[in-house]
PDB file of N, CA, C, O and CB in Angstrom:
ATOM      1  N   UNK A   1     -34.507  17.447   0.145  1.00  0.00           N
ATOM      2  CA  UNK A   1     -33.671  16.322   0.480  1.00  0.00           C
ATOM      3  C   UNK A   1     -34.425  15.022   0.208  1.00  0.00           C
ATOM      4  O   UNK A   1     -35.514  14.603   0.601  1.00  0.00           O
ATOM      5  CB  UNK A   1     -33.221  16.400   1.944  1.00  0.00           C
ATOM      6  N   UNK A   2     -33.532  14.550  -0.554  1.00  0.00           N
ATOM      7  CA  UNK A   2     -34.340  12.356  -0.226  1.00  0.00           C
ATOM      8  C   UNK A   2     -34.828  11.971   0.387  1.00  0.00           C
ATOM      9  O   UNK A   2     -34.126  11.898   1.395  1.00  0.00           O
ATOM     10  CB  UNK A   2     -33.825  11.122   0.072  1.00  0.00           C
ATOM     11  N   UNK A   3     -35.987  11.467   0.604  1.00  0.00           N
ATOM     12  CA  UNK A   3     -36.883  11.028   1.780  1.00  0.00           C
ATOM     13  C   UNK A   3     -36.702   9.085   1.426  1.00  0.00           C
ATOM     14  O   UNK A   3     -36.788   8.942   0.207  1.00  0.00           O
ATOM     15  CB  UNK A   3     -38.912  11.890   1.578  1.00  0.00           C
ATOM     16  N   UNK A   4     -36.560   8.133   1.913  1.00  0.00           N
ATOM     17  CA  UNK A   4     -36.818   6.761   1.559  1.00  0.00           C
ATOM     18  C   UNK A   4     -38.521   6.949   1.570  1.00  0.00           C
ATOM     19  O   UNK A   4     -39.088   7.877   2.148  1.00  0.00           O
ATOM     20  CB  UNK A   4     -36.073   5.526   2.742  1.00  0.00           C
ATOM     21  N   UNK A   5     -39.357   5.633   0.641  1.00  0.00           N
ATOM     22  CA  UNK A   5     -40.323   5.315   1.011  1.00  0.00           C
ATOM     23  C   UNK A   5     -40.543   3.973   1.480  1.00  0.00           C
ATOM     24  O   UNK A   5     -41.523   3.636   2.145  1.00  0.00           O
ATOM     25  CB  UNK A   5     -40.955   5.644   0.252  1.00  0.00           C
ATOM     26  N   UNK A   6     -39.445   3.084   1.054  1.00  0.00           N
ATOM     27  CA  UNK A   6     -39.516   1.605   2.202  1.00  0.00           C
ATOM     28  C   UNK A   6     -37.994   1.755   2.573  1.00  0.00           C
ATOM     29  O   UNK A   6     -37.084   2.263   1.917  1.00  0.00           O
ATOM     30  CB  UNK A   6     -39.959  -0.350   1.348  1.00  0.00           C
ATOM     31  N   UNK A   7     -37.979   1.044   4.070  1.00  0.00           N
ATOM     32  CA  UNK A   7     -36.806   0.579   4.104  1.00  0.00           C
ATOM     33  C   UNK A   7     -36.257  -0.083   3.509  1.00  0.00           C
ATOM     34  O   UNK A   7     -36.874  -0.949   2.888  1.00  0.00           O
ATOM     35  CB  UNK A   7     -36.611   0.255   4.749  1.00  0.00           C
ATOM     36  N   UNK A   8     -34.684   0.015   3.402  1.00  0.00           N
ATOM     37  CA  UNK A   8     -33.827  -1.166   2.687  1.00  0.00           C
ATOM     38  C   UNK A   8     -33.467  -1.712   3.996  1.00  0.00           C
ATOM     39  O   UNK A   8     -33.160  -1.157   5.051  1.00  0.00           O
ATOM     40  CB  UNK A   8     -32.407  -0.737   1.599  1.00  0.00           C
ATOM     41  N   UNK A   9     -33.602  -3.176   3.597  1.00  0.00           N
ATOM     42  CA  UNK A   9     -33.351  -4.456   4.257  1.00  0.00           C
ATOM     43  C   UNK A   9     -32.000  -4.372   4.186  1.00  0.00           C
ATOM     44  O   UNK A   9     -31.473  -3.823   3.219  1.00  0.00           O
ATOM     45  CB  UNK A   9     -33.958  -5.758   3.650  1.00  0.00           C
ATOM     46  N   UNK A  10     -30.966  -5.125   5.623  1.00  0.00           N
ATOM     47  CA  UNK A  10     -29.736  -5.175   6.034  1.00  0.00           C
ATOM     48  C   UNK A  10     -29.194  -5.961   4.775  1.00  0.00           C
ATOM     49  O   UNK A  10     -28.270  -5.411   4.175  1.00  0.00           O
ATOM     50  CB  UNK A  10     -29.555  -5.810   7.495  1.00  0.00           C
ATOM     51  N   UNK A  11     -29.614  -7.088   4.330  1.00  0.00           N
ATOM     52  CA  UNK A  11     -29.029  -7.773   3.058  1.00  0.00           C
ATOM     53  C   UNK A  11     -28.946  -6.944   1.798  1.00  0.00           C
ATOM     54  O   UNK A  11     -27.846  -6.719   1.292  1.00  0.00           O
ATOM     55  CB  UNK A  11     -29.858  -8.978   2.700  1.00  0.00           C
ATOM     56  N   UNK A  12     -29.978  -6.518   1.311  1.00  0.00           N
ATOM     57  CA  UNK A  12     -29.504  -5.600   0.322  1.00  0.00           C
ATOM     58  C   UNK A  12     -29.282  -4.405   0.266  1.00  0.00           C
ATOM     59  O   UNK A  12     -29.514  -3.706  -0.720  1.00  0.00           O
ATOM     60  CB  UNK A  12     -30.015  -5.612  -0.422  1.00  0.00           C
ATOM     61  N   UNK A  13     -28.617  -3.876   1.729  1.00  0.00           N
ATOM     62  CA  UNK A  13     -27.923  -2.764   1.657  1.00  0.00           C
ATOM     63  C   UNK A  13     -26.463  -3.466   1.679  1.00  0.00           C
ATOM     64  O   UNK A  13     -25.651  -3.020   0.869  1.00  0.00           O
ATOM     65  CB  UNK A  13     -28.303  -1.683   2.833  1.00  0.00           C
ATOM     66  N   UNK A  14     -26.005  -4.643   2.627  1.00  0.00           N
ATOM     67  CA  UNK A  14     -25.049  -5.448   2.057  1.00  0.00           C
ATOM     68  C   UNK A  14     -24.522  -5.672   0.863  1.00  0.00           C
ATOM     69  O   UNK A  14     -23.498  -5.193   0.377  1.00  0.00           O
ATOM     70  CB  UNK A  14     -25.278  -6.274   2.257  1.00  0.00           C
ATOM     71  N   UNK A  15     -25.459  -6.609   0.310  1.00  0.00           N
ATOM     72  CA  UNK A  15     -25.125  -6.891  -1.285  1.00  0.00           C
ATOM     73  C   UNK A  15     -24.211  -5.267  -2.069  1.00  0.00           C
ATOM     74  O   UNK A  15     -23.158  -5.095  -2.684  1.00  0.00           O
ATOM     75  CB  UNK A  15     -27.067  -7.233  -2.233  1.00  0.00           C
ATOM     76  N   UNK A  16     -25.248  -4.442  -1.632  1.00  0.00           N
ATOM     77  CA  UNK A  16     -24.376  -3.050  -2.161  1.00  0.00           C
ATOM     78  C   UNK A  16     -23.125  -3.040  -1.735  1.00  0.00           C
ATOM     79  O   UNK A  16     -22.107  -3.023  -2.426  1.00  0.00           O
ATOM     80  CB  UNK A  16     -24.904  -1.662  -1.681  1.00  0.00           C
ATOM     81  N   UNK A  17     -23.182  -3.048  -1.053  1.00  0.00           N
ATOM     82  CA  UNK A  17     -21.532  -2.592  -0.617  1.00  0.00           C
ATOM     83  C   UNK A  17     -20.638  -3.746  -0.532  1.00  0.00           C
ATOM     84  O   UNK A  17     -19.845  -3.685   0.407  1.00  0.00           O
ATOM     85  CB  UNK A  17     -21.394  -1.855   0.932  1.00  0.00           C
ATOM     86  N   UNK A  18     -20.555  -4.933  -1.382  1.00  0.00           N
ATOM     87  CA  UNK A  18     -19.815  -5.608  -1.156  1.00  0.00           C
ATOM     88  C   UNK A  18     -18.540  -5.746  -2.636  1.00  0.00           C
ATOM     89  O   UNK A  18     -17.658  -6.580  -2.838  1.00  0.00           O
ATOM     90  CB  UNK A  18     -20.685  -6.724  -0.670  1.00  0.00           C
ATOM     91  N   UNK A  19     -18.920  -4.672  -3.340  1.00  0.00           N
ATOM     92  CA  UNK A  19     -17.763  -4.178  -4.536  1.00  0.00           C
ATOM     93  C   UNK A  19     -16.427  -3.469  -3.962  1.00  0.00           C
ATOM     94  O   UNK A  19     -15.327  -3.453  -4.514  1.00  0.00           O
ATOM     95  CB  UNK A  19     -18.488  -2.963  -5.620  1.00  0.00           C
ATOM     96  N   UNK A  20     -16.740  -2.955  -2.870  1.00  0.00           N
ATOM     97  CA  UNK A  20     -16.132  -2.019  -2.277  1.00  0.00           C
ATOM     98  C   UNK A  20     -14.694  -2.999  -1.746  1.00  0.00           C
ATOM     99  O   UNK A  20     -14.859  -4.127  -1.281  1.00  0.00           O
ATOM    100  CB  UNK A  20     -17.193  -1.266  -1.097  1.00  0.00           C
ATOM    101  N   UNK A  21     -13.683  -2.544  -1.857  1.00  0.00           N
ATOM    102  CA  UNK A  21     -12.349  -3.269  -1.819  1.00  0.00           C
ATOM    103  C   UNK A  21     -11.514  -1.752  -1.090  1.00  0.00           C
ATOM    104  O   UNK A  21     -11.391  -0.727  -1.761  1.00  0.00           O
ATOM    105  CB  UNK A  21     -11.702  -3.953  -3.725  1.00  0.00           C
ATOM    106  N   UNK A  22     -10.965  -1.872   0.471  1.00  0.00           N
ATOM    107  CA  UNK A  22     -10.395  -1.232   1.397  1.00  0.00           C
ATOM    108  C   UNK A  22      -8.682  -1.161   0.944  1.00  0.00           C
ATOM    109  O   UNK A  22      -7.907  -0.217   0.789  1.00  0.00           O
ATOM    110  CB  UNK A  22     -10.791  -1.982   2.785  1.00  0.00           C
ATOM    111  N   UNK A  23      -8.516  -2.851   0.808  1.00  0.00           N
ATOM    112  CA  UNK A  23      -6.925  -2.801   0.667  1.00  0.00           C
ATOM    113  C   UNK A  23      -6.376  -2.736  -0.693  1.00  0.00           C
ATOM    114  O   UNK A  23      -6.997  -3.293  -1.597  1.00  0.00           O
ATOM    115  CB  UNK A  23      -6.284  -4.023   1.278  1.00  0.00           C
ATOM    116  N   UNK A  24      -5.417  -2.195  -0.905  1.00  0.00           N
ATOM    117  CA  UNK A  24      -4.798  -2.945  -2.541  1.00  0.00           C
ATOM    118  C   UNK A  24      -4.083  -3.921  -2.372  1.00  0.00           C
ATOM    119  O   UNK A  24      -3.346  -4.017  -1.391  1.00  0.00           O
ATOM    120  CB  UNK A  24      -3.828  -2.102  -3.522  1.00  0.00           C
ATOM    121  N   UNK A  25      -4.191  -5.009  -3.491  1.00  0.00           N
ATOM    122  CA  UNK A  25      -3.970  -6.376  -3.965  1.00  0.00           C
ATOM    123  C   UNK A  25      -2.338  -6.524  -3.249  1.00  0.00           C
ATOM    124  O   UNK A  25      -1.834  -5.426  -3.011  1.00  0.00           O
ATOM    125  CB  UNK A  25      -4.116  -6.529  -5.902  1.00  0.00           C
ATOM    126  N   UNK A  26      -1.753  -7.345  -3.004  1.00  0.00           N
ATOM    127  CA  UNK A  26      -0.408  -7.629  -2.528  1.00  0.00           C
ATOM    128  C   UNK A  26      -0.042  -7.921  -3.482  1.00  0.00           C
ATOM    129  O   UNK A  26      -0.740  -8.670  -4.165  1.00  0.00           O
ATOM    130  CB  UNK A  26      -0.080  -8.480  -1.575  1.00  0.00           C
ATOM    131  N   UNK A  27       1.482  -7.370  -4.064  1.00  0.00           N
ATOM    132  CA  UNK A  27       2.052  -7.858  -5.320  1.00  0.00           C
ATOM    133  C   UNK A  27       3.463  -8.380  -4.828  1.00  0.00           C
ATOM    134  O   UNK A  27       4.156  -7.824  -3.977  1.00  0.00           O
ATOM    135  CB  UNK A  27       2.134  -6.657  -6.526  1.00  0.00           C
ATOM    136  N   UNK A  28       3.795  -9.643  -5.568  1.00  0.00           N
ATOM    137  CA  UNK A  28       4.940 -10.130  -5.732  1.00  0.00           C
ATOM    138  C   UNK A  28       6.030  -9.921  -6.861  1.00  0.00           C
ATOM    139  O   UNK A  28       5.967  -9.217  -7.868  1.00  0.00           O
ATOM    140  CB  UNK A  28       4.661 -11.167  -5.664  1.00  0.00           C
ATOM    141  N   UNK A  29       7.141 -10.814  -6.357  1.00  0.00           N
ATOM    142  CA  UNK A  29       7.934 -10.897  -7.807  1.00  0.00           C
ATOM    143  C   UNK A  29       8.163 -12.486  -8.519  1.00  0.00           C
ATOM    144  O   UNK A  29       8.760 -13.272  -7.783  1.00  0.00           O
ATOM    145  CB  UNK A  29       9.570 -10.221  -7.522  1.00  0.00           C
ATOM    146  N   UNK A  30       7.852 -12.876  -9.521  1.00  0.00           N
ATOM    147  CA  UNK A  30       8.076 -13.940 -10.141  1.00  0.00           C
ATOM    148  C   UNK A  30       9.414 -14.157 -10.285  1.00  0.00           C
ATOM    149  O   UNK A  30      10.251 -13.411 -10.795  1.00  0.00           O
ATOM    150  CB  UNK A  30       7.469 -13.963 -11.217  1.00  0.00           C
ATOM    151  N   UNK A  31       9.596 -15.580  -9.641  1.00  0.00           N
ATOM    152  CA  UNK A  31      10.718 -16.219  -8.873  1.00  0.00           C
ATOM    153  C   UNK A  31      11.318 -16.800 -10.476  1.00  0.00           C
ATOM    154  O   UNK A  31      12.507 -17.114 -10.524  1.00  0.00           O
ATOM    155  CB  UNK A  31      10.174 -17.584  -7.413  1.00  0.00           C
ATOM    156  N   UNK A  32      10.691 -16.892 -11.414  1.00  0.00           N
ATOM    157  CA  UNK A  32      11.296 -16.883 -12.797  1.00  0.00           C
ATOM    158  C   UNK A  32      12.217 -16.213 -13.785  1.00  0.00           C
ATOM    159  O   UNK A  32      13.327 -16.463 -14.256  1.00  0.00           O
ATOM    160  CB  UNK A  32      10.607 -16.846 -13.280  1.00  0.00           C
ATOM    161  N   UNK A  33      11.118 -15.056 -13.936  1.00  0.00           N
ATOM    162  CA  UNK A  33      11.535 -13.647 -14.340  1.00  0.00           C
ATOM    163  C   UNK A  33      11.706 -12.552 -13.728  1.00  0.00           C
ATOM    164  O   UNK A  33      12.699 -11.912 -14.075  1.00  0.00           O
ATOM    165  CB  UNK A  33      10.918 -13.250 -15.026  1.00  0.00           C
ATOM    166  N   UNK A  34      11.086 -12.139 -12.957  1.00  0.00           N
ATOM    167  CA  UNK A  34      11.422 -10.572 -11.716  1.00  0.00           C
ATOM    168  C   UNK A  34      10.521 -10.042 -12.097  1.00  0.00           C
ATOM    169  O   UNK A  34      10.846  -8.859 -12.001  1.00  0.00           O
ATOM    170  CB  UNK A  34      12.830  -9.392 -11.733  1.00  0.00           C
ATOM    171  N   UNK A  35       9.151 -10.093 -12.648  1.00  0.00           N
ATOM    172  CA  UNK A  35       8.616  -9.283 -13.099  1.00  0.00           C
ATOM    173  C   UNK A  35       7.661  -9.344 -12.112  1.00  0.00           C
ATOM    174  O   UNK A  35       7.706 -10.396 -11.474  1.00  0.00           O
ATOM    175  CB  UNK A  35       8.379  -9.349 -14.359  1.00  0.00           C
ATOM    176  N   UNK A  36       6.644  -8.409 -11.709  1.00  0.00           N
ATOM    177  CA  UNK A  36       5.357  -7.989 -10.729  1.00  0.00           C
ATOM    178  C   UNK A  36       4.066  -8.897 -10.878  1.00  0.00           C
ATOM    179  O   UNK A  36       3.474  -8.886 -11.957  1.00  0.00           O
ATOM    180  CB  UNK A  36       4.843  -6.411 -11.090  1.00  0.00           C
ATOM    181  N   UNK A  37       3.805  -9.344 -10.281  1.00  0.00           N
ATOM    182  CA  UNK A  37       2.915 -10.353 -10.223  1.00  0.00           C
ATOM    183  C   UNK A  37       1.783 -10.056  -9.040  1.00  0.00           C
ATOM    184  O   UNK A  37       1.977  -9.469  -7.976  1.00  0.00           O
ATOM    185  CB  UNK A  37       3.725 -11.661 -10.011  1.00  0.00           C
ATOM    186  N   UNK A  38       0.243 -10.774  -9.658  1.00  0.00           N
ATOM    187  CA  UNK A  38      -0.378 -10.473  -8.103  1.00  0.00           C
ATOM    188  C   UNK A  38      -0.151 -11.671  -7.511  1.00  0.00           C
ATOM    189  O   UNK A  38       0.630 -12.422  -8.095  1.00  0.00           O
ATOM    190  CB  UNK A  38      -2.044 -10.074  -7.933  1.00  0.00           C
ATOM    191  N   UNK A  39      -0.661 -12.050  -6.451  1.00  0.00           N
ATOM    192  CA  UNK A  39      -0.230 -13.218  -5.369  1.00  0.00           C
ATOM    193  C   UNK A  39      -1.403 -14.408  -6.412  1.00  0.00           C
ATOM    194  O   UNK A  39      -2.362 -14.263  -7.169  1.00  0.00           O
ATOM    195  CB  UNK A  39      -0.811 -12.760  -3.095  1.00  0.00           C
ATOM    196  N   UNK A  40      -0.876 -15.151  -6.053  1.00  0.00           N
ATOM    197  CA  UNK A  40      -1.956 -16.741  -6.636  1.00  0.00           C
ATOM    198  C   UNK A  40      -2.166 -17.168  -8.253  1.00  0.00           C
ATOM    199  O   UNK A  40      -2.584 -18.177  -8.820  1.00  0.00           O
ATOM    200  CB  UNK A  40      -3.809 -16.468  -6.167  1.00  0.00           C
ATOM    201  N   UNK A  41      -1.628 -15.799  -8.709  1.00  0.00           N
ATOM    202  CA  UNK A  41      -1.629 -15.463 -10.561  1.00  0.00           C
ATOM    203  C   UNK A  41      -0.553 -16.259 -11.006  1.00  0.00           C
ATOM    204  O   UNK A  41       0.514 -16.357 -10.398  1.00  0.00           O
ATOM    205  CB  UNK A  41      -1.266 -13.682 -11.163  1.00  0.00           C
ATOM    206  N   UNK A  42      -0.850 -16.872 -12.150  1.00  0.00           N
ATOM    207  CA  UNK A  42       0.354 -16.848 -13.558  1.00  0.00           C
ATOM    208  C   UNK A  42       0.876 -15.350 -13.598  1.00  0.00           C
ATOM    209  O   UNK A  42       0.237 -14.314 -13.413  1.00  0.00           O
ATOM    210  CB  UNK A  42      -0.472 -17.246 -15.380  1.00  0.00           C
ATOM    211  N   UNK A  43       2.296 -15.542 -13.911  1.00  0.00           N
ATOM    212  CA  UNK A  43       2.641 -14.546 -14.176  1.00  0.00           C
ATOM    213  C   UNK A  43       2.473 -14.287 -16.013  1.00  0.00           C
ATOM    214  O   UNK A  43       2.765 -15.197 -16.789  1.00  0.00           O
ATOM    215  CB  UNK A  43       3.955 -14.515 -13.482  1.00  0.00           C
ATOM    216  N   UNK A  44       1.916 -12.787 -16.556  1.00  0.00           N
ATOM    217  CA  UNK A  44       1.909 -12.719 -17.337  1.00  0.00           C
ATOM    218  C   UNK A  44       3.055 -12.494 -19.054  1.00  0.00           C
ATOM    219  O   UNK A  44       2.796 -12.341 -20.247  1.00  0.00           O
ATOM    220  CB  UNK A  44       1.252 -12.273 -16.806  1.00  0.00           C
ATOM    221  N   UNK A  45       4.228 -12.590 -18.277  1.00  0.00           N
ATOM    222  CA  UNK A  45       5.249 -12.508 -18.744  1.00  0.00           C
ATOM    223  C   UNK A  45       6.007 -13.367 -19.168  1.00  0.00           C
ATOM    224  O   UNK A  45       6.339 -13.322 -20.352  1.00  0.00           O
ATOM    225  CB  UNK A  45       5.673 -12.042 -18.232  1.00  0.00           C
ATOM    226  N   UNK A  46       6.485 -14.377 -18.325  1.00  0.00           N
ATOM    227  CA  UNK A  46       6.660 -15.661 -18.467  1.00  0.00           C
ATOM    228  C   UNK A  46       5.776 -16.888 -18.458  1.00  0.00           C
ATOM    229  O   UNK A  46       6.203 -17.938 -18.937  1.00  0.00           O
ATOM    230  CB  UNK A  46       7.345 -15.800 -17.765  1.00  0.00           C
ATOM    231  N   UNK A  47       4.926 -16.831 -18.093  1.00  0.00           N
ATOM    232  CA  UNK A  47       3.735 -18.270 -17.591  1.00  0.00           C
ATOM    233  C   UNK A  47       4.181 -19.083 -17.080  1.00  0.00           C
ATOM    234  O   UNK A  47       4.134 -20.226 -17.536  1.00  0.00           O
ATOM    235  CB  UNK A  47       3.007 -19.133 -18.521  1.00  0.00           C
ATOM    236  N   UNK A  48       4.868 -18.729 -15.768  1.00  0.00           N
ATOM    237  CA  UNK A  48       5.268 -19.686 -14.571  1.00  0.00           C
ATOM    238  C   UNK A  48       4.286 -19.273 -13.793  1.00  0.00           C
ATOM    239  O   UNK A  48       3.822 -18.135 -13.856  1.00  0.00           O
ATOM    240  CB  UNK A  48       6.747 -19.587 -13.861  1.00  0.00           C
ATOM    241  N   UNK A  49       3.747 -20.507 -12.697  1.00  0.00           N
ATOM    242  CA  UNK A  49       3.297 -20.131 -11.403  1.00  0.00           C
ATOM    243  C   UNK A  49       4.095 -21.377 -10.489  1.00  0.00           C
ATOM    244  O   UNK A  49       4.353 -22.516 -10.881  1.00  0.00           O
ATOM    245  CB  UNK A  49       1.468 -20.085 -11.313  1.00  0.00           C
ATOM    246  N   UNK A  50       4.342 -20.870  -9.374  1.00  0.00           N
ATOM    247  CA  UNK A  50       5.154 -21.328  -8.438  1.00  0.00           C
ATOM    248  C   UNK A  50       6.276 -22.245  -8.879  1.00  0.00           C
ATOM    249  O   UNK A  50       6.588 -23.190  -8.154  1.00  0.00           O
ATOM    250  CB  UNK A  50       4.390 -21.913  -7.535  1.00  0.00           C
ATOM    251  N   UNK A  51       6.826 -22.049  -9.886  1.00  0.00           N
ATOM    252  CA  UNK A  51       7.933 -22.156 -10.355  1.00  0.00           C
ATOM    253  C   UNK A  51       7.902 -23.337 -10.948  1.00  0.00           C
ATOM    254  O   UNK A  51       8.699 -24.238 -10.688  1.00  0.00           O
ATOM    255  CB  UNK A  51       8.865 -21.969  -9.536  1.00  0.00           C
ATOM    256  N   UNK A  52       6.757 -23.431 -11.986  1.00  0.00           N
ATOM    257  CA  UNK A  52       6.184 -24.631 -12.712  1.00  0.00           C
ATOM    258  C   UNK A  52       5.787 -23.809 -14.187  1.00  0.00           C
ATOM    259  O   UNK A  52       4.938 -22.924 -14.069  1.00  0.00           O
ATOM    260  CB  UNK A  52       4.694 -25.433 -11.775  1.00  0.00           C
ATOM    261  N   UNK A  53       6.167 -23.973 -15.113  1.00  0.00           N
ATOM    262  CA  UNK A  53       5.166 -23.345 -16.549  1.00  0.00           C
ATOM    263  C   UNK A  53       3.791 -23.631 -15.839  1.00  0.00           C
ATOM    264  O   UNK A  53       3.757 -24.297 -14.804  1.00  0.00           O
ATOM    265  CB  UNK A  53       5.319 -24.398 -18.417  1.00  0.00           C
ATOM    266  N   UNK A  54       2.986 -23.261 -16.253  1.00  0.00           N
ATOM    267  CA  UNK A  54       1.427 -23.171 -16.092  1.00  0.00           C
ATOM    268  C   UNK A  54       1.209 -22.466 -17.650  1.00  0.00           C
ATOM    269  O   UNK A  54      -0.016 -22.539 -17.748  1.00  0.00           O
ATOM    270  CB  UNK A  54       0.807 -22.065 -14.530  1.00  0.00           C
ATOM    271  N   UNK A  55       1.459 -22.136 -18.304  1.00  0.00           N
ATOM    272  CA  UNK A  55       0.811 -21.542 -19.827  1.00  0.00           C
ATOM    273  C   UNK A  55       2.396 -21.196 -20.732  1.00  0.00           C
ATOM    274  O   UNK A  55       3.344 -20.483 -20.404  1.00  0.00           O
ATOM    275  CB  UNK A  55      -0.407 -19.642 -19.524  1.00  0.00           C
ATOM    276  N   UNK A  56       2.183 -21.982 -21.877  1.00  0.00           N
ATOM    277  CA  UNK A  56       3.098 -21.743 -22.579  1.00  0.00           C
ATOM    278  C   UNK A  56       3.600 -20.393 -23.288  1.00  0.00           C
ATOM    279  O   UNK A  56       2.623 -19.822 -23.772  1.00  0.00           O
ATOM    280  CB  UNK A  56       2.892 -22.509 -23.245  1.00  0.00           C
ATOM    281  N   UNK A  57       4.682 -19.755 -23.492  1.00  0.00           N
ATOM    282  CA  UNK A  57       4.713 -18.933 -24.239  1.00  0.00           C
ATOM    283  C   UNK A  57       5.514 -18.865 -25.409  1.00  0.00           C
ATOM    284  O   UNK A  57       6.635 -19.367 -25.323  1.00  0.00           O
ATOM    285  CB  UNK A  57       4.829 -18.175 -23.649  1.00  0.00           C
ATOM    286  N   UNK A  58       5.183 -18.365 -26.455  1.00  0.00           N
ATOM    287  CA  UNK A  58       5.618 -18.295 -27.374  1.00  0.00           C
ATOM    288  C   UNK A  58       7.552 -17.542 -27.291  1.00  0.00           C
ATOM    289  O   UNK A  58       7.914 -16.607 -26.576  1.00  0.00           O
ATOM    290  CB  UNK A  58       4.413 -17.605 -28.053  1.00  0.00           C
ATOM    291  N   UNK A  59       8.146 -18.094 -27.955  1.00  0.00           N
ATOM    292  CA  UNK A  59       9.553 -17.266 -28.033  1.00  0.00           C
ATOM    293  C   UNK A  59       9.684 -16.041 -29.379  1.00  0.00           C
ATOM    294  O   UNK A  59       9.594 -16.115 -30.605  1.00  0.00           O
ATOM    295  CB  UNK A  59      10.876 -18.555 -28.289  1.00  0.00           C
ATOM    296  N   UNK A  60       9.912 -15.067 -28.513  1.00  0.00           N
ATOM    297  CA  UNK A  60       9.791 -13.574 -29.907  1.00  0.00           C
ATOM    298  C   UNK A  60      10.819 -13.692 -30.487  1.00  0.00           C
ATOM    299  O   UNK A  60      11.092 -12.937 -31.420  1.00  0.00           O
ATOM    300  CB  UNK A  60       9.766 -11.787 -29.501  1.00  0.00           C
TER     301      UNK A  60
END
């Protein structure tokens, strides 16, 4: 079995574990298009955020 030979310090056993993500992201719907959005994002579909263009898009 693994034996340590120094302790790890409370901070960088911290630092480790701070990738670690418990909840999943809250998703919305863009009040533009309907499409799934995460919270605080441009939506990638249209490029509205809060019901303002924020990034232009091209027309297909």
């Amino acid at each position: 079995m693994a034996h340590p030979k120094h302790k790890v310090s409370s901070t960088r056993r911290d630092k480790r574990r701070t990738h670690y993500k418990a909840a999943v992201p809250t998703l919305a719907t863009c009040s533009n298009c309907g499409a799934t959005v995460l919270y605080h994002r441009v939506c990638p579909e249209c490029g509205y955020y809060r019901g303002r263009v924020a990034i232009e898009k091209k027309a297909e």
